[in-house]
C-alpha positions as CSV (number, residue, x, y, z in Angstrom):
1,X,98.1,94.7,67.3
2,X,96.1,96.0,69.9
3,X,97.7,98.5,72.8
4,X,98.1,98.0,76.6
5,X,96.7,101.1,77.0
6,X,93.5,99.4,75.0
7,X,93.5,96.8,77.6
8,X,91.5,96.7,80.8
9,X,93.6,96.1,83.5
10,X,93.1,94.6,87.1
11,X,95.8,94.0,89.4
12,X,94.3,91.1,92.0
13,X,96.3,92.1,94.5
14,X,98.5,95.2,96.2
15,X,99.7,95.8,99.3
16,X,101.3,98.8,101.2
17,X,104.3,97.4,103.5
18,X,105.7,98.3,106.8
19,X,109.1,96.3,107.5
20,X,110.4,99.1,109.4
21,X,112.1,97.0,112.4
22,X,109.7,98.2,115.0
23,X,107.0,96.4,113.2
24,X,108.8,93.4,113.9
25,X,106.4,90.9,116.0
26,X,108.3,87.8,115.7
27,X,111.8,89.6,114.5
28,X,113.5,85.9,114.0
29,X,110.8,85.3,111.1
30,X,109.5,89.1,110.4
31,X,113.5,89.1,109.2
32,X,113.2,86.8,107.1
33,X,110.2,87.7,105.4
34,X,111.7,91.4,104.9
35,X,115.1,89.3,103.5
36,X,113.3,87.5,101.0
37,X,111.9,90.6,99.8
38,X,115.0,92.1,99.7
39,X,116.7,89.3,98.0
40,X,114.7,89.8,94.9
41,X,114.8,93.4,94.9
42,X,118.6,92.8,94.4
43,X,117.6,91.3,90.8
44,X,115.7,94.0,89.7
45,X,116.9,95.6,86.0
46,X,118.2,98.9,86.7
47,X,116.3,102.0,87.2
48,X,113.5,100.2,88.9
49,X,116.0,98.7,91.9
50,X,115.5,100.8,94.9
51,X,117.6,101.3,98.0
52,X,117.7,99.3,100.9
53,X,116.4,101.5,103.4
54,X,113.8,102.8,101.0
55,X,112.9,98.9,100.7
56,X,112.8,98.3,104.3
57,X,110.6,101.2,105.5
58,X,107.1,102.2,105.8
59,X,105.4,102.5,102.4
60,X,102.9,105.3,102.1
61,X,99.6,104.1,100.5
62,X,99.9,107.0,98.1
63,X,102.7,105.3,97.0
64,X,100.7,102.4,96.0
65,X,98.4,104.0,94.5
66,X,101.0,106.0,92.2
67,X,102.8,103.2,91.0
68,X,99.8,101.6,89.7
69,X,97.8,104.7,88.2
70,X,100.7,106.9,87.5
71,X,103.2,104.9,86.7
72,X,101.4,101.6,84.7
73,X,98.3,101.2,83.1
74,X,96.7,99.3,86.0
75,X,93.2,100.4,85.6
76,X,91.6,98.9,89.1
77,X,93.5,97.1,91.6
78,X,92.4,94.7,94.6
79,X,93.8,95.6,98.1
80,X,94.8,92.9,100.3
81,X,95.6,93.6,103.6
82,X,97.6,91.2,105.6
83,X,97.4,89.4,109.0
84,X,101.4,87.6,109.0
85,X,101.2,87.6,112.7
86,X,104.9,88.3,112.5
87,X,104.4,91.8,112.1
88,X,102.2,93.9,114.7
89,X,100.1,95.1,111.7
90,X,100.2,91.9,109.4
91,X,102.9,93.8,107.4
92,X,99.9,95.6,105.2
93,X,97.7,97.2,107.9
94,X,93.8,97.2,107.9
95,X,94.0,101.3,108.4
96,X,95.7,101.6,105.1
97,X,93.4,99.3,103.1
98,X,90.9,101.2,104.2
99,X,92.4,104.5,103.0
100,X,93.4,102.8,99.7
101,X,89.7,102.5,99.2
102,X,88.4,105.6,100.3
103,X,91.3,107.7,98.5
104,X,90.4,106.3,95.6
105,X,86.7,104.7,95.1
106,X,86.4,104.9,91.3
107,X,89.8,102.4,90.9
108,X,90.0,100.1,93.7
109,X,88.2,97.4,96.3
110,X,89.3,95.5,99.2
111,X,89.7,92.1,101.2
112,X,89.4,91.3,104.7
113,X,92.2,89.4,106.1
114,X,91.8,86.9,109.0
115,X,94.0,85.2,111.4
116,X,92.0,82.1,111.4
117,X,94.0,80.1,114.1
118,X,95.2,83.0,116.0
119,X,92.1,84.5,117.3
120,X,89.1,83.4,119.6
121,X,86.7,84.2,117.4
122,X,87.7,85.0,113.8
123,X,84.1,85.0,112.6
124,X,83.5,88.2,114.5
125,X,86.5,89.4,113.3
126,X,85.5,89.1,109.7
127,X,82.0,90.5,110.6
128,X,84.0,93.5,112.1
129,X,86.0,94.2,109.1
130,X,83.1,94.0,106.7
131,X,81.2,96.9,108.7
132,X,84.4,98.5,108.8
133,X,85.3,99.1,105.2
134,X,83.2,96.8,102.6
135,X,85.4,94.5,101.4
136,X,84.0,91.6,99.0
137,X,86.3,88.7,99.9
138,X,88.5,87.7,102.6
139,X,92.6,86.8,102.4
140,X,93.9,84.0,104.9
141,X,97.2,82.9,105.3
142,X,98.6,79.1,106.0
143,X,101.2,80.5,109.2
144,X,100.7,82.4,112.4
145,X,102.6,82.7,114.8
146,X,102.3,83.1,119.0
147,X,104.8,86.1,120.7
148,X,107.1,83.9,121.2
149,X,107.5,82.4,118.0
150,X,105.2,79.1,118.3
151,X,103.9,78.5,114.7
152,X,100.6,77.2,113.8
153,X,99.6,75.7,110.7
154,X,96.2,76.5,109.2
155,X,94.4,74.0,106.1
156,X,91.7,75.2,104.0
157,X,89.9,71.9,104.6
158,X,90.2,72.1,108.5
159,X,86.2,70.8,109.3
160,X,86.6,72.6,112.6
161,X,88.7,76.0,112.1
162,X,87.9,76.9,108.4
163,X,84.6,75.8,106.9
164,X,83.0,77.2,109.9
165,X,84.8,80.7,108.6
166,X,83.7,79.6,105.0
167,X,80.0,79.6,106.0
168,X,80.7,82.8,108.1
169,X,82.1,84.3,104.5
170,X,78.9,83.0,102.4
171,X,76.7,84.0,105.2
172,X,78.0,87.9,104.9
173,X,77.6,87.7,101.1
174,X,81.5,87.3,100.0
175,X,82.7,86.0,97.1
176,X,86.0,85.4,97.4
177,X,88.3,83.3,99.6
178,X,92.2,83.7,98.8
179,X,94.7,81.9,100.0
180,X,98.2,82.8,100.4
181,X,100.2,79.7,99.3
182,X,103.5,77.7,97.4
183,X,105.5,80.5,99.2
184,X,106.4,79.7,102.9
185,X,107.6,82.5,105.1
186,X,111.0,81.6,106.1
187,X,111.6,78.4,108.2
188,X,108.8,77.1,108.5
189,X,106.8,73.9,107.6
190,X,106.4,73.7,104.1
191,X,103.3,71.2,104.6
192,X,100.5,74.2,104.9
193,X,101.7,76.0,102.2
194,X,100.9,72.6,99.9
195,X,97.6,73.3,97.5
196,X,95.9,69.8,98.3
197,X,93.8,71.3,101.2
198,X,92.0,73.7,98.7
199,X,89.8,71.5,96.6
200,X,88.2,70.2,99.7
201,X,86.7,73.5,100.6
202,X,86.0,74.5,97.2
203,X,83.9,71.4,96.3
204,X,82.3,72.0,99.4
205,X,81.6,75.7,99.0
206,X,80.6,75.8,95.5
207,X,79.6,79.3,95.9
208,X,82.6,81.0,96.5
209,X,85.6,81.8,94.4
210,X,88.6,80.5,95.9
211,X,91.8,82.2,94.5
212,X,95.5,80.7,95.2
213,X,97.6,83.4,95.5
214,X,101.5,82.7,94.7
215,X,99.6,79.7,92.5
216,X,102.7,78.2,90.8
217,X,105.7,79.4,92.7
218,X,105.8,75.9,93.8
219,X,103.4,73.1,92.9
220,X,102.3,74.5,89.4
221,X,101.1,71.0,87.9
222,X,98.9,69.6,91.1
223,X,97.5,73.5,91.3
224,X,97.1,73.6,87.6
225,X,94.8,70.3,87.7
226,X,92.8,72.1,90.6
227,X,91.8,75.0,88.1
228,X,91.0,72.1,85.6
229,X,88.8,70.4,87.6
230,X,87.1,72.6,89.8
231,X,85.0,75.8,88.6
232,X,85.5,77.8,91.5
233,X,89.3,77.6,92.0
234,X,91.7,80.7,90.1
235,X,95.3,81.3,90.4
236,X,96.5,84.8,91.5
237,X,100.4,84.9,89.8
238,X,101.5,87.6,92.5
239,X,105.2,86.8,93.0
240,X,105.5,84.1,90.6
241,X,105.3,86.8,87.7
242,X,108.9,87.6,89.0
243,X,110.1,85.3,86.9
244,X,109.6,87.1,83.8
245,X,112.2,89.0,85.3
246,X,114.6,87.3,87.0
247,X,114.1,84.1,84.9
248,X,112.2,84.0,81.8
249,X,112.3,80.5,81.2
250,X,111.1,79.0,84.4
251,X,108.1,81.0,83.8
252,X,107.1,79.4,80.6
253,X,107.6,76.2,82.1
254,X,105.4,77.2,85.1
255,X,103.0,78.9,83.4
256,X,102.9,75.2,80.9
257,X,102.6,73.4,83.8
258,X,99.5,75.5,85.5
259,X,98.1,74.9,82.1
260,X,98.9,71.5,81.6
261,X,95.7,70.2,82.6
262,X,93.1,72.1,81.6
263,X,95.2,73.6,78.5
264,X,94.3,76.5,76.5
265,X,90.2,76.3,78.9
266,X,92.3,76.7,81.7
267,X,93.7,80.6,80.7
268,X,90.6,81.9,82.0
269,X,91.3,81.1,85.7
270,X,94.6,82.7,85.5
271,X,94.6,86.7,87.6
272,X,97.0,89.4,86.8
273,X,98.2,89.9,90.6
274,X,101.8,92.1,91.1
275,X,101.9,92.7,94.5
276,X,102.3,96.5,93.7
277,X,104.9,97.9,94.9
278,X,106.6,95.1,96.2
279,X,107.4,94.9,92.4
280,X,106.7,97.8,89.6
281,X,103.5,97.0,87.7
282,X,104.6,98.7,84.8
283,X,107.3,96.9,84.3
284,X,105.5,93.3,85.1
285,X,102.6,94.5,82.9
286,X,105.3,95.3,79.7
287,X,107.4,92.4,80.0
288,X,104.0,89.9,80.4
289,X,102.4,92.3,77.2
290,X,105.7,91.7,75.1
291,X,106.4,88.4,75.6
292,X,106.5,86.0,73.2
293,X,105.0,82.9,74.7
294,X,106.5,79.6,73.0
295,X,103.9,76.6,72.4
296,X,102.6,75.1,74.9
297,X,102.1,71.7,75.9
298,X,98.4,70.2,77.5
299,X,97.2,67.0,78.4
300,X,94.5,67.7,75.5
301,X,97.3,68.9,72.9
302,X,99.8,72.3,72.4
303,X,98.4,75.6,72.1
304,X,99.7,79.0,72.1
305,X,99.0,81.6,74.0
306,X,97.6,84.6,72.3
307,X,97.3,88.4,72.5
308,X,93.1,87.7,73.7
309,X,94.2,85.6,76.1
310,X,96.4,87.8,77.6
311,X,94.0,90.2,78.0
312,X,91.8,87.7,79.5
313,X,94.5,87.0,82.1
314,X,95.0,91.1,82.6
315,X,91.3,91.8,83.6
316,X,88.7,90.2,81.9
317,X,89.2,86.8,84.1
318,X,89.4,88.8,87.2
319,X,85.9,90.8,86.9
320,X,84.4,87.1,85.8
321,X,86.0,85.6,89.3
322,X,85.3,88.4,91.6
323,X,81.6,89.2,90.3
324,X,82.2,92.8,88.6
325,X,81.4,94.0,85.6
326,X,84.1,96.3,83.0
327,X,81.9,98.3,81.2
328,X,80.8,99.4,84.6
329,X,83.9,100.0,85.9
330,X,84.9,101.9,83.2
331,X,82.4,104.0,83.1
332,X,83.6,105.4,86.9
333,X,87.0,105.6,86.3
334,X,85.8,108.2,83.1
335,X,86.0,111.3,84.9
336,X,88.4,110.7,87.7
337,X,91.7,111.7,88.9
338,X,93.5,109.2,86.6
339,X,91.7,109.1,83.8
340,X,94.1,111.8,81.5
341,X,96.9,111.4,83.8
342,X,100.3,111.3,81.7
343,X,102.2,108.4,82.8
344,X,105.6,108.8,84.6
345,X,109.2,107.3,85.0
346,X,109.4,104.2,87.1
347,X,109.0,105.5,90.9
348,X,109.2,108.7,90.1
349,X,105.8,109.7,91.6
350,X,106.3,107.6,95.1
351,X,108.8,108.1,97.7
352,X,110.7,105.3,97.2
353,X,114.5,106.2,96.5
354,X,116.2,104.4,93.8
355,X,119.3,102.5,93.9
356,X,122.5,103.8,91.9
């Protein structure tokens, strides 16, 4: 029986909130957004449930960064920062993506994140944000919104606002393309957040990796036959991994139904994402380790899901996607701040307060 601690693991995506009210662009949507959030919270076991005004504030990135290397054993994690044109910073601000990097440059790497709708010019934007801080993909989201609440749908396949951005992306030397989707924010149309728009792109940009973040949530069989049938498209489980938690069950059947086409082939586009700290990655990471995983059904016959692949869905199907390489990694992390670090209690290296 091999250890997590054995196990190289790579979260696919963190963030670093601010849902502090004054960062509330669009407040009718930014509330709900923070709601959601705060909905789930609610359901978490005991010990890891924090207060509501610790919930609702301005995370620290140091608190990210804790929770992962102090408090789980995370070994490298992927920040995204956000452009949800609800909130005046996107909720996860450029600024502290780029400290998350700097801070800690053995353990971590960055997207870009583009309003591709919003802006006059979103290629330059990109181009901006890759001089700025070196990130190796770029995070887009299916909603913005105008000041006064007017939302705007954006598809993947849009010939005239996105594969002009996709060439922009392979033109800059990206990888990676993720896509926030199955999850809408609030009231809104549900018809962007669908995962048909996705294969278009990625059979038309064969180069890049295109990663559906929230793959599952909503949608799991159509989005598991996209990860069947085309090579470049992974599923990020940020957010739908709360169901271990909150309902064990549905995520077998989910996680079935994202397999269901490809079948046992189809575990290695599968990422490890949390969100971190949105939710603890330790205690995602131990429940997910634990678990005992009934048989599972394919279109090419049942399989069950073993310890290998799980460690295939922890890290080793990440570095594949996103172009690095785990021996190298490794090798940096040997010396560095983490690397003997005894692990602590749940939150108890962060600032977050935790509920009674």
């Amino acid at each position: 029986m091999v250890s997590l601690d054995e196990v190289f693991v790579a979260d696919a995506v963190v963030h670093s909130y601010n849902q502090t009210e004054s960062n509330f662009r669009v407040p009718r949507y930014a509330e709900q957004v923070a709601e959601i959030g705060v909905a789930l919270e609610n359901k978490m076991p005991e010990g890891y449930q924090r207060t509501r005004e610790s919930f609702l504030g301005n995370w620290p990135i140091e608190d990210t960064a804790n929770a992962l290397f102090r408090e789980s054993q995370t070994d490298f994690a992927v920040i995204h920062p956000q452009s949800i044109t609800v909130f005046h910073d996107g909720l996860t601000a450029e600024e502290k993506a780029k400290q998350f990097v700097e801070n800690n440059p053995t353990r971590t790497a960055a997207l870009a994140s583009i309003n591709a709708v919003g802006l006059d010019d979103p290629q330059a934007e990109l181009t901006r944000q890759v001089e700025e801080f070196d990130p190796h993909g770029v995070k887009v989201y299916p909603s913005y919104w105008e000041q006064d609440g007017t939302h705007h749908g954006f598809k993947m396949d849009d010939p005239e606002v996105a594969f002009p951005l996709w060439e922009h992306v392979a033109d800059l030397g990206l990888d990676v393309v993720a896509v926030h989707k199955a999850f809408p924010f609030g009231a809104v149309p549900m018809d962007s957040y669908k995962v048909g728009d996705v294969e278009e792109a990625a059979a038309s940009f064969p180069d890049l990796t295109f990663e559906i973040v929230h793959g599952g949530l909503t949608f799991a069989e159509e989005t598991g036959w996209q990860i069947a049938r085309h090579p470049n498209v992974y599923v990020n489980l940020e957010l739908t991994l709360t169901e271990l938690l909150t309902a064990p069950e549905s995520f077998e059947k989910t996680l079935e139904e994202l397999l269901y086409g490809g079948g046992k082939r189809a575990l290695e586009k599968i990422l490890w994402g949390t969100g971190a700290p949105h939710f603890h990655p330790g205690l995602l990471l131990e429940r997910f380790w634990e678990y005992d995983f009934p048989e599972m059904d394919s279109f090419a016959g049942p399989f069950q899901i073993t310890q290998e692949d799980k460690k295939k869905i922890l890290g080793e199907n990440w570095a594949a996607a996103h172009g690095f390489d785990i021996d190298e990694l490794e090798a940096a992390m040997e010396d560095d701040e983490y690397s003997d670090v005894e692990m602590t209690d749940e939150w108890r290296s962060t600032e977050f307060e935790v509920a009674e």
